[in-house]
VEXPA-76415 format. One record per residue: residue number from 1; residue in three letters; x, z, y of N, C-alpha, C, O in turn. Coordinates in steps of 0.02 Angstrom, whole numbers, plus 50000, padded with zeros to 5 digits. Layout:
# residues N
  seq  type    n.x    n.z    n.y   ca.x   ca.z   ca.y    c.x    c.z    c.y    o.x    o.z    o.y
  NUM   ALA      X      Z      Y      X      Z      Y      X      Z      Y      X      Z      Y
...
This chain:
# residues 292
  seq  type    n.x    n.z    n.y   ca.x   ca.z   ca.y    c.x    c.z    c.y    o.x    o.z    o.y
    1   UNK  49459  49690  49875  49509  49656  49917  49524  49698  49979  49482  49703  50024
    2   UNK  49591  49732  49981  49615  49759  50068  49645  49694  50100  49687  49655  50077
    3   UNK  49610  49693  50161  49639  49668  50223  49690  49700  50276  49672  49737  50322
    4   UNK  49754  49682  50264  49788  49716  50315  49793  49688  50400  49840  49647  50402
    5   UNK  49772  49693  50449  49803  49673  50497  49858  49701  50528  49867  49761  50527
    6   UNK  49898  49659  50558  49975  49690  50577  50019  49673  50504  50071  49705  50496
    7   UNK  49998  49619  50447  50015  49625  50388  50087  49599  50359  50107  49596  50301
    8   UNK  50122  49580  50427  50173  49542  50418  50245  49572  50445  50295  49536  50447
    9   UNK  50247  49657  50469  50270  49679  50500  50304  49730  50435  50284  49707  50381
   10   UNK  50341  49779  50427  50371  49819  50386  50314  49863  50345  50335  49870  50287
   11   UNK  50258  49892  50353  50248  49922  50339  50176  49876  50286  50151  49889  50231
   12   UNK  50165  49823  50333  50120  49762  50288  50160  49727  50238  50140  49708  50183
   13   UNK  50210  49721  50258  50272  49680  50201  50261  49721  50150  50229  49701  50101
   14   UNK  50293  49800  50155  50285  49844  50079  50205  49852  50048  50191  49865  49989
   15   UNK  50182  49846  50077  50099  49849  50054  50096  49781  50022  50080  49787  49963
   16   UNK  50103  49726  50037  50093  49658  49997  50138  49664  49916  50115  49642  49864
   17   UNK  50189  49691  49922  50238  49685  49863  50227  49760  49825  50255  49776  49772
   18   UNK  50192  49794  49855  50161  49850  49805  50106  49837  49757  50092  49845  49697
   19   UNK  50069  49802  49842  49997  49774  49793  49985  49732  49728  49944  49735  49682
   20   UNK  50057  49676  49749  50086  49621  49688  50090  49671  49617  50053  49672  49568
   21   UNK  50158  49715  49636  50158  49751  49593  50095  49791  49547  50080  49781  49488
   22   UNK  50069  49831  49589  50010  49865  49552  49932  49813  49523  49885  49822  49484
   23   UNK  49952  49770  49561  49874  49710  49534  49834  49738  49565  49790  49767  49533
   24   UNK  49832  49742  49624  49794  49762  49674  49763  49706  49727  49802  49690  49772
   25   UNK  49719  49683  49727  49706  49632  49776  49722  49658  49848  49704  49715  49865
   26   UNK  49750  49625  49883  49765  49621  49958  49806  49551  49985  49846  49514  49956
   27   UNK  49771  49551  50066  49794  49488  50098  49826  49527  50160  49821  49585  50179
   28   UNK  49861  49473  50182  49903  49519  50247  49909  49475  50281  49949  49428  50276
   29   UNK  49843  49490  50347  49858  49436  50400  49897  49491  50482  49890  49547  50508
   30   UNK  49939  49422  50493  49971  49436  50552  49953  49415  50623  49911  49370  50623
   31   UNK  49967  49429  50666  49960  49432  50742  49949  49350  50769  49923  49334  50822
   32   UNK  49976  49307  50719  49934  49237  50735  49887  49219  50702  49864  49163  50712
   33   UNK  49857  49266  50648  49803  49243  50639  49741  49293  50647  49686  49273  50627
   34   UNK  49748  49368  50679  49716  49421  50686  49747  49457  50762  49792  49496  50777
   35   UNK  49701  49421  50792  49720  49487  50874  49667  49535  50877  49607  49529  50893
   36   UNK  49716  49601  50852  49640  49669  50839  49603  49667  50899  49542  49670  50896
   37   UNK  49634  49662  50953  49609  49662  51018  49539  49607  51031  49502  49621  51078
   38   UNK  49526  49549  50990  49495  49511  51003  49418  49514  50919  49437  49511  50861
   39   UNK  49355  49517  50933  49330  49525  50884  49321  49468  50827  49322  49468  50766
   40   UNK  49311  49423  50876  49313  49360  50848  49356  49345  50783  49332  49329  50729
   41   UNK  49444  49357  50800  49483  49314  50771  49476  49381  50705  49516  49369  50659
   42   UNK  49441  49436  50695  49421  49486  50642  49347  49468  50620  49348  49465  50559
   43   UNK  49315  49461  50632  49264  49426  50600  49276  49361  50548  49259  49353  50490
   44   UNK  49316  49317  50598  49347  49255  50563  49378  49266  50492  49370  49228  50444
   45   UNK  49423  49336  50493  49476  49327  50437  49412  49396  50398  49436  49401  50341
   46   UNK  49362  49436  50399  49322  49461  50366  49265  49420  50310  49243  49445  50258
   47   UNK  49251  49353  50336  49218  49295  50332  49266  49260  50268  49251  49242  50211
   48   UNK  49337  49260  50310  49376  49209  50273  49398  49250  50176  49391  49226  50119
   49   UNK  49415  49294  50190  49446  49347  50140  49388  49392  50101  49397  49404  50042
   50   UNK  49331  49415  50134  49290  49459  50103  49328  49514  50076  49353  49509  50020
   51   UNK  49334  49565  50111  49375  49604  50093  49323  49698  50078  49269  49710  50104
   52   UNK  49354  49735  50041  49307  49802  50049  49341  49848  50077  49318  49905  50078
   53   UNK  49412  49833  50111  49426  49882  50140  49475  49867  50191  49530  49850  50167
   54   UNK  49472  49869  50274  49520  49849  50303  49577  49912  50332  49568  49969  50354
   55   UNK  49620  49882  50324  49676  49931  50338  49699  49912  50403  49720  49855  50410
   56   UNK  49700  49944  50443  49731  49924  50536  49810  49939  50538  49829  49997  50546
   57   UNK  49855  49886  50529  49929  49909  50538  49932  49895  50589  49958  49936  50627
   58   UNK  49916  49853  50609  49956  49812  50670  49968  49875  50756  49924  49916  50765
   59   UNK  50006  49874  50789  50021  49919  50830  50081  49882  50880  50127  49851  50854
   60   UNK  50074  49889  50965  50148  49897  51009  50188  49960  50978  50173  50018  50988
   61   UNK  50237  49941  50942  50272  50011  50913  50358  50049  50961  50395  50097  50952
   62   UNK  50351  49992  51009  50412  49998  51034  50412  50051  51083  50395  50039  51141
   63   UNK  50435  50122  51061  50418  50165  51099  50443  50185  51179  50416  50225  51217
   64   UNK  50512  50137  51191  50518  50146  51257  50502  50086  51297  50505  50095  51358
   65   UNK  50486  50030  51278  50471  49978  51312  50382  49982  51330  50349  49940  51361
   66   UNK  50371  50017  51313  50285  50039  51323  50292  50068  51380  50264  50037  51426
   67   UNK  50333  50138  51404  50363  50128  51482  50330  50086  51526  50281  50098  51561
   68   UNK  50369  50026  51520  50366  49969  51558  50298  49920  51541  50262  49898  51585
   69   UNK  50293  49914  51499  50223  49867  51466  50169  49896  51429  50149  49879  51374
   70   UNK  50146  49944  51469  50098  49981  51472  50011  49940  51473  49961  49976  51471
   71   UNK  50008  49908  51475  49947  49852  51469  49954  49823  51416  49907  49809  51380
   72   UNK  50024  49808  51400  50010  49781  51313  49998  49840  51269  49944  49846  51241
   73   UNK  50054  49888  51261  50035  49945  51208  49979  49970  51213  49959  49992  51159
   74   UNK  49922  49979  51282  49853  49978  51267  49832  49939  51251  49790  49962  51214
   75   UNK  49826  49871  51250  49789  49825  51223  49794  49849  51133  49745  49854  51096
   76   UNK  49857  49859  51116  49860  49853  51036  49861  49919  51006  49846  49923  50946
   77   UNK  49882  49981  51046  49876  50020  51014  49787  50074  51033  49769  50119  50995
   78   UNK  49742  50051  51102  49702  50100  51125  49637  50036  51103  49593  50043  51060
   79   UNK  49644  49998  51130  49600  49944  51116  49574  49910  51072  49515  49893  51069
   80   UNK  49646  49888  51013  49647  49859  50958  49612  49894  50899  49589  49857  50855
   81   UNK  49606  49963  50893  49604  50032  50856  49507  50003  50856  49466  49984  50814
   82   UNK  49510  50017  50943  49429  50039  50930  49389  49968  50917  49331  49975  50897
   83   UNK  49414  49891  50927  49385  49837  50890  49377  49842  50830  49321  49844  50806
   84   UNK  49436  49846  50792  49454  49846  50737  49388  49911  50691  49361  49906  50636
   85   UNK  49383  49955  50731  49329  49972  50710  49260  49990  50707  49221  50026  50675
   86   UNK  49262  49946  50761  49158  49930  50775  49172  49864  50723  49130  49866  50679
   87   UNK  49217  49810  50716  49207  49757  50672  49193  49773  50603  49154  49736  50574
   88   UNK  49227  49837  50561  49229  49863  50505  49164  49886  50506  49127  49872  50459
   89   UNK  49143  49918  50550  49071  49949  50545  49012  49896  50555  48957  49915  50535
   90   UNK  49018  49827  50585  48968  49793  50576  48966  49740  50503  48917  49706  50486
   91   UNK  49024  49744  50471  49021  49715  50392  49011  49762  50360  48982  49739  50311
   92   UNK  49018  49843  50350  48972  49878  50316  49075  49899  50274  49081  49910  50214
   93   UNK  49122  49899  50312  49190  49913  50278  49208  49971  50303  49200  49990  50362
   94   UNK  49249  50023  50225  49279  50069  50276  49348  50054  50320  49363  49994  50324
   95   UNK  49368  50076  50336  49426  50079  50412  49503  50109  50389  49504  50168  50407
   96   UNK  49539  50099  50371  49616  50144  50378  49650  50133  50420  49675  50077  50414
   97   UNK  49670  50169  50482  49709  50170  50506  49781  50209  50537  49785  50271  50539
   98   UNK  49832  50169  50556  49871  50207  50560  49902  50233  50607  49902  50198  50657
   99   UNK  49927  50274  50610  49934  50320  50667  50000  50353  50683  50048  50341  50647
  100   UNK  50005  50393  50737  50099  50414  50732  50088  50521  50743  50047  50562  50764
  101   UNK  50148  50519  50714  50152  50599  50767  50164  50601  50841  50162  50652  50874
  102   UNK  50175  50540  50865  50196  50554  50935  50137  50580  50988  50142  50596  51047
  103   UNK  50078  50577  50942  50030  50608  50968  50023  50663  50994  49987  50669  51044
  104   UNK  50062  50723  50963  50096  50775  50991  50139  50803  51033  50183  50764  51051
  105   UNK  50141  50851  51053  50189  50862  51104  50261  50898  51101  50300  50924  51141
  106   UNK  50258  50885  51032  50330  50911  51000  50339  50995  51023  50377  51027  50987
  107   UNK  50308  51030  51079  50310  51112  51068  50306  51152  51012  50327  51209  51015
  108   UNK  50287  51133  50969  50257  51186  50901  50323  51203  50857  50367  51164  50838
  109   UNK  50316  51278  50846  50401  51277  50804  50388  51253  50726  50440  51244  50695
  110   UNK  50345  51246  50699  50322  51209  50640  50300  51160  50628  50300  51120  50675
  111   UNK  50267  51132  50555  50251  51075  50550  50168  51083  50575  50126  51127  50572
  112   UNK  50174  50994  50609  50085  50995  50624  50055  50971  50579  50074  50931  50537
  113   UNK  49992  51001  50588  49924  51011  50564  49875  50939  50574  49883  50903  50623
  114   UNK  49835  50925  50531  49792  50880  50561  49731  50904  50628  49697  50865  50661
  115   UNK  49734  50978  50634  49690  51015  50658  49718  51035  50725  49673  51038  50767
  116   UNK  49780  51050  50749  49846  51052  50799  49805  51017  50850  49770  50977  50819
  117   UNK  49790  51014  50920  49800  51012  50965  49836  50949  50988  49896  50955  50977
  118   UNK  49812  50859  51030  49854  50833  51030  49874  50843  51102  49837  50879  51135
  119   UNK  49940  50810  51137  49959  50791  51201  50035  50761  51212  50083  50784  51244
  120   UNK  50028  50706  51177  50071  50655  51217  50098  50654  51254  50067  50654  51307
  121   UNK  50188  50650  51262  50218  50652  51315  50226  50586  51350  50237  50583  51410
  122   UNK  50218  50520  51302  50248  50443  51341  50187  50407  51335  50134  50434  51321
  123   UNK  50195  50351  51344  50126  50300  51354  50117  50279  51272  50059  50273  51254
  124   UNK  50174  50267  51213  50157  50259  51173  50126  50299  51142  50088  50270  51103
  125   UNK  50121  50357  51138  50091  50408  51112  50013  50438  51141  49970  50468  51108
  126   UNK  50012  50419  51209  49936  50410  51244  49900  50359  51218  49839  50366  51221
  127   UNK  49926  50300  51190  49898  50249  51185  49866  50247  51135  49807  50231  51134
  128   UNK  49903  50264  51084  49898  50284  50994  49844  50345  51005  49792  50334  50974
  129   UNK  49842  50407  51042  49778  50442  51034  49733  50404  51078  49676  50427  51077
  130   UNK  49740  50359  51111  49671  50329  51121  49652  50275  51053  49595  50270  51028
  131   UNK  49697  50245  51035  49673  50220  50969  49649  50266  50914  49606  50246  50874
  132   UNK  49673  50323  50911  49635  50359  50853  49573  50397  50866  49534  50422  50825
  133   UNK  49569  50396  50937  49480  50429  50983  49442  50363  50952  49407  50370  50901
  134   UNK  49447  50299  50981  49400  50239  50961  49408  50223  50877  49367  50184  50853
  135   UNK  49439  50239  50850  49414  50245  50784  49372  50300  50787  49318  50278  50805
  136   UNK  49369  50341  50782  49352  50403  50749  49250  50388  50789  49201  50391  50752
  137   UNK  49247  50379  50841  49192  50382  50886  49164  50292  50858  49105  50282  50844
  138   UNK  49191  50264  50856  49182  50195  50827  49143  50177  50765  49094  50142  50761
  139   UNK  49190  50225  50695  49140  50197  50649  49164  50273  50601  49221  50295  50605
  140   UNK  49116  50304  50560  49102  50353  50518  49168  50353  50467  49216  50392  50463
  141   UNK  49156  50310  50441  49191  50297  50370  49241  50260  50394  49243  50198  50397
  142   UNK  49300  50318  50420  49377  50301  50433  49413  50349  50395  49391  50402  50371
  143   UNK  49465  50327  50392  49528  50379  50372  49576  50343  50430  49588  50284  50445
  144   UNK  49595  50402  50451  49658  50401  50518  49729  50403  50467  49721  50417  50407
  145   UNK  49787  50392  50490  49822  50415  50445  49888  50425  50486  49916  50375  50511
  146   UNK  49908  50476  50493  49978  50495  50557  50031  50484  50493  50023  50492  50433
  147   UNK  50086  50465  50529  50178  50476  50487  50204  50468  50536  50180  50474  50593
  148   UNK  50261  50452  50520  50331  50476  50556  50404  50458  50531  50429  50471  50477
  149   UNK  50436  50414  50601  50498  50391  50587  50499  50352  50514  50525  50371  50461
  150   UNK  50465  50296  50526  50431  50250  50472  50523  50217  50462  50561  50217  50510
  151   UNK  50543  50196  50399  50608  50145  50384  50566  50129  50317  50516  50154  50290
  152   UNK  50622  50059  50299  50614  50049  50244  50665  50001  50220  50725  50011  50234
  153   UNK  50638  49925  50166  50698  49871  50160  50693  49830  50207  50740  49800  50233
  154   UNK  50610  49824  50231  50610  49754  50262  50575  49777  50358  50542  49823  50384
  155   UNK  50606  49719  50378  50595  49736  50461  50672  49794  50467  50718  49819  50435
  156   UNK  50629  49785  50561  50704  49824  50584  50678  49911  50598  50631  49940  50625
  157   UNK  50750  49932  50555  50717  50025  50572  50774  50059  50556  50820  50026  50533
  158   UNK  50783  50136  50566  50861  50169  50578  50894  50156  50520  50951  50133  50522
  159   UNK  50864  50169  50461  50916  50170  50391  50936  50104  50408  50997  50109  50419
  160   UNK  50917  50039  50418  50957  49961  50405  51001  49976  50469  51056  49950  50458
  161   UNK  51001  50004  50525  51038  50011  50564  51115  50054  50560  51173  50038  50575
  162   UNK  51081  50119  50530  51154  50158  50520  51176  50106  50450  51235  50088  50459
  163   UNK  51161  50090  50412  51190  50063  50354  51245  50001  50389  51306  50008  50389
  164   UNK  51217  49956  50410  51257  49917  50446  51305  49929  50493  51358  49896  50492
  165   UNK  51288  49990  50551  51359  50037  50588  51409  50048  50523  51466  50024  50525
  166   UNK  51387  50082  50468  51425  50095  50455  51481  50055  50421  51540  50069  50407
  167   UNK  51441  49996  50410  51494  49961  50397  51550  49940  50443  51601  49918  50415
  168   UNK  51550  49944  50509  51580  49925  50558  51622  49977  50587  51679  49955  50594
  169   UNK  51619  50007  50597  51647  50079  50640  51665  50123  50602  51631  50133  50552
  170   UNK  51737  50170  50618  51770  50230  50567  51737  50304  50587  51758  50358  50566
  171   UNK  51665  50292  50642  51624  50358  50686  51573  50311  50702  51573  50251  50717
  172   UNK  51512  50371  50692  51452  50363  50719  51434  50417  50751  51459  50470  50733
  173   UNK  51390  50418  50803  51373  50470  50839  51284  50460  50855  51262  50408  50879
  174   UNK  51239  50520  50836  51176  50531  50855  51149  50591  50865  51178  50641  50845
  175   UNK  51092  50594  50898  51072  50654  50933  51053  50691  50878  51052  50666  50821
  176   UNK  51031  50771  50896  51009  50810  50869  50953  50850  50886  50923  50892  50852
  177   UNK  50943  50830  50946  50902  50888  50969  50816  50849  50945  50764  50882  50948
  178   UNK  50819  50814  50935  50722  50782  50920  50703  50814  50820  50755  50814  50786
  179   UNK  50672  50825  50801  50661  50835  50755  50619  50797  50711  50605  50763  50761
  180   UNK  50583  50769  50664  50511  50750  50641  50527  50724  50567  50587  50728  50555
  181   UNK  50497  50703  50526  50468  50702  50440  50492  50634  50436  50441  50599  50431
  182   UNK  50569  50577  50436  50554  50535  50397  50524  50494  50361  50564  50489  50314
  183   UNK  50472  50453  50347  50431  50432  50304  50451  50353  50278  50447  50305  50317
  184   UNK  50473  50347  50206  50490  50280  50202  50406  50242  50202  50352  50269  50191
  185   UNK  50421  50174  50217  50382  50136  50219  50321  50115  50141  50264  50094  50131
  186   UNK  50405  50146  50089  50365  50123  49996  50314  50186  49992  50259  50187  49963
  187   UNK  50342  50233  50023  50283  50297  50014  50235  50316  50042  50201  50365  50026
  188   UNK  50222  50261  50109  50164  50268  50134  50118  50214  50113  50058  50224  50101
  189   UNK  50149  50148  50107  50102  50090  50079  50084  50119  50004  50040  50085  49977
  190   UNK  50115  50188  49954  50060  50188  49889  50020  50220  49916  49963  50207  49898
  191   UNK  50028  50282  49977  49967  50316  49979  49923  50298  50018  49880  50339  50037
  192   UNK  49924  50226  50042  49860  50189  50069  49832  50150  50013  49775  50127  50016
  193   UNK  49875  50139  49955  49830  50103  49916  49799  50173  49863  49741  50182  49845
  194   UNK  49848  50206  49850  49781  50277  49835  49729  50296  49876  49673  50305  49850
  195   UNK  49739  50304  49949  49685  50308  49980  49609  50249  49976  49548  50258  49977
  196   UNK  49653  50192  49973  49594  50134  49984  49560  50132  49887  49511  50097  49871
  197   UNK  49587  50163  49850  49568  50169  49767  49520  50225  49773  49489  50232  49721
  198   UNK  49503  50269  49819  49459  50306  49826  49402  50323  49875  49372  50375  49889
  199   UNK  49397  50255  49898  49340  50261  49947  49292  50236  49905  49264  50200  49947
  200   UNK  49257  50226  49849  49190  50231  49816  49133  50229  49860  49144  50230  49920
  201   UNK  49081  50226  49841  49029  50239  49885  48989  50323  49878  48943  50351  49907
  202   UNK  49035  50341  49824  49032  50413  49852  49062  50473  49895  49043  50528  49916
  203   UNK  49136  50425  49897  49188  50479  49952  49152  50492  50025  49111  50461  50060
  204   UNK  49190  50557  50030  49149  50600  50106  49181  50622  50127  49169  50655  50178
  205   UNK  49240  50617  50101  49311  50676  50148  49336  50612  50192  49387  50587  50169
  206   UNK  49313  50584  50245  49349  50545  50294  49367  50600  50357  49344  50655  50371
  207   UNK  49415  50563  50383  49453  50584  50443  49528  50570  50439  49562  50529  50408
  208   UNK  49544  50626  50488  49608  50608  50492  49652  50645  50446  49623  50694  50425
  209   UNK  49721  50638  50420  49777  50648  50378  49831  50641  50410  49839  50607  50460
  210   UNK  49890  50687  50372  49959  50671  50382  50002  50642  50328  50012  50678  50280
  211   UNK  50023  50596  50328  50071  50555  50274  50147  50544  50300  50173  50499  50333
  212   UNK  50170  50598  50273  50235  50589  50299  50315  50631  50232  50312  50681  50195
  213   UNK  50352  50598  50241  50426  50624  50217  50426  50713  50204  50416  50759  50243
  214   UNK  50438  50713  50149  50419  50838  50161  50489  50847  50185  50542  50834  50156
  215   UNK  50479  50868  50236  50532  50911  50263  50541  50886  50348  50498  50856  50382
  216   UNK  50605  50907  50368  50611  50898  50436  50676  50869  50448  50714  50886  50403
  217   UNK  50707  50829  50492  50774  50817  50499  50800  50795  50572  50748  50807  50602
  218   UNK  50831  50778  50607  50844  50775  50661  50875  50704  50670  50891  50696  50611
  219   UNK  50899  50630  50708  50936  50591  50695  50976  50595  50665  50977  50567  50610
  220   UNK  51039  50638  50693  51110  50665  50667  51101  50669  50593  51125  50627  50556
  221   UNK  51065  50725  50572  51042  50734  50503  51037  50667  50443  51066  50658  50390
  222   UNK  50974  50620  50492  50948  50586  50445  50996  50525  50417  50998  50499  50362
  223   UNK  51046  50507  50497  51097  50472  50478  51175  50486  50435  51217  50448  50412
  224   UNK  51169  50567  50439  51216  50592  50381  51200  50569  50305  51242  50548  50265
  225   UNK  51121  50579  50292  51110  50572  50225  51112  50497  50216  51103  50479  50158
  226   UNK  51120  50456  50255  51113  50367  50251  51168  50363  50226  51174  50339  50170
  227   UNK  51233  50389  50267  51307  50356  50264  51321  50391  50193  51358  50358  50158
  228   UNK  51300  50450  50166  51312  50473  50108  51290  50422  50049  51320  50412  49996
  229   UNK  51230  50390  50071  51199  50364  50017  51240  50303  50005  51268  50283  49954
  230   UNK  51235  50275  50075  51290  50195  50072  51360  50191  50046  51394  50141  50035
  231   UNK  51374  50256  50039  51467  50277  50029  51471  50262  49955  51522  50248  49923
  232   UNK  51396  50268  49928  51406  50249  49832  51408  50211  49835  51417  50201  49775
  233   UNK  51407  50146  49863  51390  50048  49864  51475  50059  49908  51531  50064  49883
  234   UNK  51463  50060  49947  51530  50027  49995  51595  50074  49974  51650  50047  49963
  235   UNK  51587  50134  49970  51663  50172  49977  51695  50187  50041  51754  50202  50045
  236   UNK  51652  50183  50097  51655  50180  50166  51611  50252  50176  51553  50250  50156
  237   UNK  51637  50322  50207  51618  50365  50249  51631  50377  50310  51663  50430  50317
  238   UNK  51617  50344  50368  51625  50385  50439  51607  50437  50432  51578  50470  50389
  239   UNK  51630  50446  50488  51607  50534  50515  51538  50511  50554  51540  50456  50583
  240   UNK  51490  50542  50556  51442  50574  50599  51454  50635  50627  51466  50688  50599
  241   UNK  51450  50616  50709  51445  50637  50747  51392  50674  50797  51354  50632  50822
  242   UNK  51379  50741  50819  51336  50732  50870  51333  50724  50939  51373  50754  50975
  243   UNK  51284  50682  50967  51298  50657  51021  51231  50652  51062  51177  50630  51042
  244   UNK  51247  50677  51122  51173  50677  51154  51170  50619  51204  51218  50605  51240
  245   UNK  51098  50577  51203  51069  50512  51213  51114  50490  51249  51140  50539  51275
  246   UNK  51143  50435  51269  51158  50392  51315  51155  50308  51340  51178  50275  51294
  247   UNK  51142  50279  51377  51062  50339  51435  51033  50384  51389  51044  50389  51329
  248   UNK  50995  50413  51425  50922  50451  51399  50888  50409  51404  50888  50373  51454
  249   UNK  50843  50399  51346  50777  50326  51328  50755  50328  51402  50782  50361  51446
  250   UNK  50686  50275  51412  50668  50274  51457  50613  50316  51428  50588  50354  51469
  251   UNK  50580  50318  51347  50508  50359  51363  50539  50432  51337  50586  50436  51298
  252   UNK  50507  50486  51366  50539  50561  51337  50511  50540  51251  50487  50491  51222
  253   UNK  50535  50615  51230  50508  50616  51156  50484  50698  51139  50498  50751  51167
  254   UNK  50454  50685  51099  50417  50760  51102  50500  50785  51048  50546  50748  51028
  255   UNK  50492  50845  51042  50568  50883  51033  50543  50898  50948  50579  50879  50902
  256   UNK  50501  50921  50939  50480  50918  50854  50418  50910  50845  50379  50953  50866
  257   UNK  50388  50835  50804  50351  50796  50765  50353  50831  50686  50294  50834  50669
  258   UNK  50393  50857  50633  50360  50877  50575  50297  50884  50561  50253  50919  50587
  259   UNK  50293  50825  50493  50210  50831  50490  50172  50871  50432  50122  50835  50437
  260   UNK  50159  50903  50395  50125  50932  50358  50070  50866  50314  50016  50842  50330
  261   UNK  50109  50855  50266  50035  50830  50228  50002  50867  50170  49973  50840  50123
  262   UNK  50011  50925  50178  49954  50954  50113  49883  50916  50130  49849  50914  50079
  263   UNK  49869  50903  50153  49790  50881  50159  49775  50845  50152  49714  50841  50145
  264   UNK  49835  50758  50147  49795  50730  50106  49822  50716  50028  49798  50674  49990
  265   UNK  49885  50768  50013  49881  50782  49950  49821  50808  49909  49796  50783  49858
  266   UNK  49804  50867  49942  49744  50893  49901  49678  50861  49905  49628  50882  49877
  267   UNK  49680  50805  49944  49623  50766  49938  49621  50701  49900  49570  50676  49878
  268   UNK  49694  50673  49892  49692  50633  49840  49746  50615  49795  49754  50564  49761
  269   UNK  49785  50673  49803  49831  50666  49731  49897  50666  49737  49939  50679  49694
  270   UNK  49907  50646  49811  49978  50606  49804  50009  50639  49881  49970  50652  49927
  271   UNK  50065  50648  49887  50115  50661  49944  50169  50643  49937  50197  50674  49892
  272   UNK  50204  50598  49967  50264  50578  49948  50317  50623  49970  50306  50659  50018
  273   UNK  50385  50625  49932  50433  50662  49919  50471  50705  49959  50434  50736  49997
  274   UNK  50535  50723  49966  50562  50758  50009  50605  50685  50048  50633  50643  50012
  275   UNK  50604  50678  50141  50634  50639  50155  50704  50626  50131  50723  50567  50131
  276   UNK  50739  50666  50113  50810  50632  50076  50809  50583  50022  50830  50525  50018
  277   UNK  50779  50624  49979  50755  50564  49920  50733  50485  49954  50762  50431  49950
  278   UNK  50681  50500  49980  50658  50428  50022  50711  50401  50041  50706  50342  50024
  279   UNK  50782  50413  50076  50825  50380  50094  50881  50368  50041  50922  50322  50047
  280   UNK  50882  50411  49989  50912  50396  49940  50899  50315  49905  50942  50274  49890
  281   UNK  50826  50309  49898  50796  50250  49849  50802  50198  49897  50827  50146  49876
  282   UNK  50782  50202  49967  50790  50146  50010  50838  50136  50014  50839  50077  49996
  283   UNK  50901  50152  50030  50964  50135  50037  50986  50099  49951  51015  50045  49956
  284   UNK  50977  50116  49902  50994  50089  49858  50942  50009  49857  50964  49951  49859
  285   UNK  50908  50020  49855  50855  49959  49850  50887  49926  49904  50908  49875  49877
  286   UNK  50907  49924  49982  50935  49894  50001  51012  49851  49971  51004  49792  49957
  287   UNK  51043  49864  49966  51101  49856  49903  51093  49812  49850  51138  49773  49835
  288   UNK  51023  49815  49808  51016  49806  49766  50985  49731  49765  50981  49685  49725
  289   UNK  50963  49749  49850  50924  49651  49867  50996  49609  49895  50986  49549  49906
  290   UNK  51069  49637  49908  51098  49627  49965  51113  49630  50016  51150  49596  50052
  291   UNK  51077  49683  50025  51088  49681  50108  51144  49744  50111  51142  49795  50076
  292   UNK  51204  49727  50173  51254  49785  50165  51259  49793  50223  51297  49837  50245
């Protein structure tokens, strides 16, 4: 049995309807019934579920409002991390958690490494490497797991956004200058349930990983390949445009995030695709539930 906390959010939603799919046991508790921050209400649902493997989704993901509410995004992203795993370590469970590229400082002209050097330019991204220090120092038997520019069908994220502009407007306009790896949401929830299919009581390769979209793309980019995809359902192409921020966010952004996952391909099998594809299948699967 995986326990997700944070299980009710986009990235716990696709993990429940994968798990359905594959016959995979998993429960997915959410933020009223699991505050990572608190040990108690994780003990409670470890007790309640009996689970062998907890998966930590839950996260403040809102990267410029962390700015301003800087005591919450530590609570959930620096705090929550390292409960979540002294609790796993006192039921005798391993740990997955998840993690961002913003950990980086976007300088590097290539893709990062799990091995790269971190430094955070905004509070969300300080916060998240303090959540992945208190795992790692917390309990042995973790897997960290970084991605990037997470979308999918369900919850709010850029593909449901440009899909919907585009229904509205004859121009869209987005930046270009940020770079980083796409990652749909269906391709990271299989390779947590590949990951959690191989923690045995003999696996030893724990740490941290990159799970992310192969390749690199920029907003501008990623929302070209959306409106292309949506133009087979609707018959509607704006133009994309480039256009630099307005305002400028409140948190900076590191300038290129590309993540490299050979590593935990070669450790367990699986890397999901080139980000276009990913937006290819999501955008249709969107469509395909209704949503336009």
């Amino acid at each position: 049995m995986i326990l997700v906390l944070g299980g009710h959010g986009q990235l716990g939603t696709e993990l429940m309807m994968r798990a359905r799919a594959d016959d995979v046991p998993l429960t997915a508790a959410g933020h009223d019934e699991v505050d990572v921050a608190d040990p108690r209400t994780i003990a409670r649902a470890v007790a309640r579920y009996r689970p062998t493997i907890i998966v930590n989704a839950a996260a403040f993901n809102n990267v410029d409002r962390a700015e301003t509410q800087a005591a919450a995004a530590q609570r959930a992203n620096a705090l929550g991390p390292s409960v979540v795993a002294a609790a796993a370590k006192r039921a005798g469970l391993p740990v997955i958690h998840i993690s961002t590229d913003y950990v980086f400082d976007g300088e590097k002209a290539g893709t990062y490494r799990e091995d790269d050097p971190v430094g955070p330019v905004n509070v969300y991204g300080r916060t998240k490497e303090k959540g992945e220090e208190g795992v790692r120092n917390g309990h042995a038997r973790h897997l960290i797991l970084r991605t990037s520019w997470l979308y999918g069908v369900h919850g709010a994220n850029f593909v449901k956004t440009v899909v919907r502009l585009a229904a509205e407007r004859e121009a869209l306009g987005f930046p270009a200058a940020q770079r980083a790896s796409p990652t749909s949401a269906a391709d990271l929830a299989r390779a947590i349930l590949v990951a959690a299919a191989a923690l045995g009581p003999t696996f030893t390769a724990w740490g941290t990983y990159h799970v992310a979209g192969a390749g690199s793309s920029s907003r501008h980019e990623m929302a070209t390949a959306i409106v292309g995809a949506q133009a087979r359902f609707t018959g509607k192409r704006p133009a994309v445009e480039v256009i630099a921020p307005a305002p400028p966010p409140a948190a900076p952004r590191p300038a290129n995030t590309a993540l490299d996952s050979s590593k935990f391909a070669m450790a367990f099998g699986y890397a999901p695709g080139g980000w276009e594809e990913g937006i290819e299948r999501t955008v249709a699967a969107l469509f395909a539930q209704g949503v336009s």
